[in-house]
C-alpha positions in Angstrom: 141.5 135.5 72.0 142.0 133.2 74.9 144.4 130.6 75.6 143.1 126.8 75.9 144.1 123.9 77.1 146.3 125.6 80.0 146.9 122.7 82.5 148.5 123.3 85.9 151.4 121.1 86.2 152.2 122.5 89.6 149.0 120.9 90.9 149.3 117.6 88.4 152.3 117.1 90.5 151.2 117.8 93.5 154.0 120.3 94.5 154.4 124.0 95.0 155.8 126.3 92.8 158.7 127.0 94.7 159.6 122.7 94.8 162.8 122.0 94.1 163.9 119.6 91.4 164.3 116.8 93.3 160.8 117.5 94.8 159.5 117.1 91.6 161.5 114.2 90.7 160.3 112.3 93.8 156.5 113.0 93.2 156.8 112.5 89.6 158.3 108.8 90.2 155.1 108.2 92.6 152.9 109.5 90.1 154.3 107.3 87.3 154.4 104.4 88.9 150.8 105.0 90.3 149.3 105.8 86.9 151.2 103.8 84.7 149.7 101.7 81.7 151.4 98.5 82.5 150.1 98.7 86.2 146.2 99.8 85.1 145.8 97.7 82.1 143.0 98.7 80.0 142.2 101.6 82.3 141.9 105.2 79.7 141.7 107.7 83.2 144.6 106.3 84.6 146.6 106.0 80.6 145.4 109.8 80.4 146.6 110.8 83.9 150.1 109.2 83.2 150.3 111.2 80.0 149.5 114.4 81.7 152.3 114.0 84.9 154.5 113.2 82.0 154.0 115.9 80.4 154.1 118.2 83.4 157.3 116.7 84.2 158.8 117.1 81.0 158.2 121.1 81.4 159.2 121.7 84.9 162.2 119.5 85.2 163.9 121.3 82.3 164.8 124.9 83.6 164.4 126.8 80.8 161.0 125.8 80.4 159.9 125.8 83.3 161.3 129.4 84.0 159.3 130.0 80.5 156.2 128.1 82.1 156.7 130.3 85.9 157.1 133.5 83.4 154.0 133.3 81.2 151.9 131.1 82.9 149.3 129.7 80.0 151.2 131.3 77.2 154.4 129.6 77.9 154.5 127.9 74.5 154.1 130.5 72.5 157.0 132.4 74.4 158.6 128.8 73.9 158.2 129.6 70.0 159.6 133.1 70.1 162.5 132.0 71.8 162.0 133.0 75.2 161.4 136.8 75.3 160.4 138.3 78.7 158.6 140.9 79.8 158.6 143.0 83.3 156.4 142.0 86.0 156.4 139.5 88.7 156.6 135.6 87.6 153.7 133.7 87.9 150.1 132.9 86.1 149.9 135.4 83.0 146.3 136.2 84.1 148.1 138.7 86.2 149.8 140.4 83.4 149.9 144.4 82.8 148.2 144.2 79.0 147.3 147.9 79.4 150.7 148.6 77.3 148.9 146.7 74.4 145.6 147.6 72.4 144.7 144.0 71.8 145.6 140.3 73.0 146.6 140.2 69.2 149.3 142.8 70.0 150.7 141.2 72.6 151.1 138.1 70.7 152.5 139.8 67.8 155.5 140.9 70.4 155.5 138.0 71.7 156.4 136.4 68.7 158.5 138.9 67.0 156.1 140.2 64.6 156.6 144.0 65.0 154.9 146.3 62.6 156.4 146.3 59.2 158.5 143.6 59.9 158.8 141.0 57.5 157.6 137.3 59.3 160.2 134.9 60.2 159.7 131.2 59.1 158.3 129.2 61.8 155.3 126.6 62.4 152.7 129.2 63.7 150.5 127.7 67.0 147.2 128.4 65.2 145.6 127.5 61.9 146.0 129.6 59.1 149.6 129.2 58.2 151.0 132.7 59.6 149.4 136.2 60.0 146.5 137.5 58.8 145.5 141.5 58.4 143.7 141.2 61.8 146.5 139.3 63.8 146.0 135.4 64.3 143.5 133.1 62.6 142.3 131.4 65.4 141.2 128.5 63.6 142.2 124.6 64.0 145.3 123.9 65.4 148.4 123.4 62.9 148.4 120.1 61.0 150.9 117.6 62.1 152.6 115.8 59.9 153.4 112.9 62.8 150.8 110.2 62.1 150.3 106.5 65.3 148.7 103.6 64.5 147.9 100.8 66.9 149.8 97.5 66.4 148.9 94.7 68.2 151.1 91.9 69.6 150.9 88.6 71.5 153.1 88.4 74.8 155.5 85.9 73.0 155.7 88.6 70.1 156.8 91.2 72.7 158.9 89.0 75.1 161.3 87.8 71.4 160.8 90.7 69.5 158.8 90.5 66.1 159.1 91.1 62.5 155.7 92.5 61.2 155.1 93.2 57.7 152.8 96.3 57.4 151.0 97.8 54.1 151.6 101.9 54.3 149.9 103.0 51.0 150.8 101.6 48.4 153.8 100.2 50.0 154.6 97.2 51.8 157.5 97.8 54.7 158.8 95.5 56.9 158.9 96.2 60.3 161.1 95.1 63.2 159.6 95.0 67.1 162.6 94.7 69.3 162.3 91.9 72.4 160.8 93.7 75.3 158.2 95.9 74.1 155.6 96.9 76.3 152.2 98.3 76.3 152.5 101.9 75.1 155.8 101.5 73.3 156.1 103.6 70.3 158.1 102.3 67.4 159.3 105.1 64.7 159.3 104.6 61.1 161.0 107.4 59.7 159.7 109.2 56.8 156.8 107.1 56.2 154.0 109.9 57.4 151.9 112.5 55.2 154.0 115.2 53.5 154.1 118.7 54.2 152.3 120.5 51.4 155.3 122.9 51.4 158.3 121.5 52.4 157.1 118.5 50.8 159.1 116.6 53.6 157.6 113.8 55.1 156.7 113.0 58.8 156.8 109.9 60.7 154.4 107.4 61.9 154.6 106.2 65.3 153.6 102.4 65.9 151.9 102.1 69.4 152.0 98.8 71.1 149.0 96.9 72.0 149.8 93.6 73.9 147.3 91.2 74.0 146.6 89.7 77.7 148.1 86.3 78.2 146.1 83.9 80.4 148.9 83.2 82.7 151.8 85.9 82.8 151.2 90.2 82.8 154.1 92.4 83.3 154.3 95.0 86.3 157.3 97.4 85.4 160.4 94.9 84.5 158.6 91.9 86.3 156.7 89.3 84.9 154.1 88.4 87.3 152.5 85.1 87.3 149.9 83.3 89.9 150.7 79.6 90.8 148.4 77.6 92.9 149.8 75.5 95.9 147.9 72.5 97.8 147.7 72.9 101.9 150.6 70.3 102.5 152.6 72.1 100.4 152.0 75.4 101.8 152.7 74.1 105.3 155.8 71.6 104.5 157.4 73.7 101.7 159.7 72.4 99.1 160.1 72.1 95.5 157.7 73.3 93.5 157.7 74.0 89.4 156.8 77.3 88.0 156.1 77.6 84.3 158.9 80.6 82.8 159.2 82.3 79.4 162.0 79.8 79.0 160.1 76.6 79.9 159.3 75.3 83.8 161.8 75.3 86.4 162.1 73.8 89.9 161.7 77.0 92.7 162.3 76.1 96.4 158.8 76.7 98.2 159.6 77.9 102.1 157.6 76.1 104.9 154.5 77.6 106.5 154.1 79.8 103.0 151.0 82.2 102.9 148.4 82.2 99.9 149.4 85.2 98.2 153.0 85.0 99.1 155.1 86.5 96.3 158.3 84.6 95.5 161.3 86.1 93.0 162.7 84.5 90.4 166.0 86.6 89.5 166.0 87.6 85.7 163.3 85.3 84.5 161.2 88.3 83.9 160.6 91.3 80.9 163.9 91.8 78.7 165.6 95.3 78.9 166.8 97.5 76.7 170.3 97.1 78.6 170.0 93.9 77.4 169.2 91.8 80.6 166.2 90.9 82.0 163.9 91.8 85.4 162.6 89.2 87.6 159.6 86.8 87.1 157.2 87.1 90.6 155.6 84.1 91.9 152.5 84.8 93.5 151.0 81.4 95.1 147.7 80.5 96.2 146.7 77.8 98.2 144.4 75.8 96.4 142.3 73.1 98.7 140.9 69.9 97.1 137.5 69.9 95.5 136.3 66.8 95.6 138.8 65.5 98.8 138.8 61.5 98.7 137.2 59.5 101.9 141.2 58.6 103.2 142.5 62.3 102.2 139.2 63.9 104.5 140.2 61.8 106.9 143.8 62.8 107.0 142.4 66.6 107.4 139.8 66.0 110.1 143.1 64.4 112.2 145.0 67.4 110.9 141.6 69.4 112.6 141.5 67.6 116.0 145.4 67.6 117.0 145.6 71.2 115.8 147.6 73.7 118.3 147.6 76.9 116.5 143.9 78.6 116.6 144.8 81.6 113.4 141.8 83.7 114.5 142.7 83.9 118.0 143.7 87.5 118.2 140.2 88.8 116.2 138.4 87.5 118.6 138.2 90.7 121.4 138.4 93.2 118.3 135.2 95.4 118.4 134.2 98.4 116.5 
């Protein structure tokens, strides 16, 4: 019987195994920020990456499970379950262990978990199907059932940005449902109790809500920020001054500098995504310069002056570059 699934979460992080916790905070941080769903909207690799540093980072930034992970390699978990029993030999992957000691994998697994011969089992959620031993060790079957059940729900930005109360058939039950302001793609909202129940315990598990937020034509959120795109005509992007931005809270007047550049990003302080602190991040301005279409006869006019008493030549330090 072979273990599955075994992910290296040294190497998801990109550190070594003897990094040190800050190490791993650092490239965990990167990581996230690289692969997270609000900065790849829509992308699965990068939402599947995200969940896997995550995960990594859950393990080895808590000591104990990482010295679990360092001490059993690929059968981590299952020492996890046992409650952390160790064996001699040097730490590292477990395809290095001594299993000469044991006459089977299923031995070892047995001690792992406590099940010595005519020992009576303890009570605990086994890692395989089956519900508990068998006469010839583990059933290897599915994995356990979980009684934890998500379901998509899908939400407008204004939905997200005010918080939303959603009423949601479970069943044959109606509940109602309460979003709080600032959810984000990914967010998981809990309603306790309201999953399948265990056919023993008869005690019921939950079900996670996952937010979906449906793109908005102007605004998308990076991190805190609300990020929108405004466009800017020439005159304004070389004389500056006041300019009005559409917010979440209506449009307001934003000073424009002189001599901006399209793709410029401006700040407006805590006009962006609420918090759960209760404030708000910033809304970022990104301007474009927009030149007329259809320019009129006097406004072409204007620009060919602009043209011919121009000092500044923009391209004048390309012109000696050669590959």
């Amino acid at each position: 019987m072979a273990a599955t699934g075994f992910k290296d979460y040294y190497a998801l992080l990109g550190v070594s195994r003897t990094a040190s916790t800050e190490e791993i905070k650092q490239s965990f941080r990167k990581l996230a920020r690289q692969y997270h769903p609000d900065v790849n909207p829509g992308d699965k690799g990068a939402e599947a990456k995200f969940k896997e540093v995550s995960e990594a980072y859950e393990v080895l930034s808590d000591p104990d499970k990482r010295k679990k992970y360092d001490q059993f390699g690929q059968y981590w978990q299952q020492a996890e379950r046992a409650g952390g029993a160790t064996y001699g030999g040097a730490p590292g992957d477990m395809g290095g262990f001594d299993f000469s000691g044991y006459g089977s994998f299923d031995e070892f697994i047995n001690e792992l978990l406590g099940r010595f011969a005519g020992a009576a089992p303890r009570s605990r959620s086994y890692p395989y199907g089956g519900g508990g031993p068998t006469g010839f060790g583990f059933d290897t079957g599915a994995p356990a059932q979980s009684f934890d059940q998500e379901a998509n729900i899908s939400l407008s930005f204004s939905e997200a940005f005010h918080g939303a109360q959603k009423r949601l058939r479970i069943g044959t039950d109606e509940v109602e449902v309460r979003i709080p302001p600032g959810a984000r793609q990914g967010t998981k909202v809990r309603l306790k109790g309201r999953g399948p129940a265990h056919p023993h315990t008869k005690q019921r598990g939950d079900i996670y809500l996952v937010v979906q937020l449906t793109p908005h034509p102007l605004f998308k959120l990076e991190g805190d920020n609300l990020v929108c795109e405004v466009p800017i005509t020439p005159d304004e992007a070389v004389l500056g001054g006041k300019i009005e931005v559409p917010t979440p809270d209506g449009s307001v007047s934003m000073h424009l500098p002189a001599a901006t550049k399209s793709g410029q990003t401006l700040r407006l302080r805590g006009k962006g995504w609420p918090r759960a602190k209760g404030d708000r991040g910033d809304q970022l301005v990104r301007v474009v310069i927009l030149p007329p279409t259809h320019p009129s006869a006097e406004e072409r006019q204007l620009y060919e002056k602009i043209r011919d008493s121009r000092r500044d030549h923009p391209r004048q330090g390309l012109l000696d570059q050669r590959l």
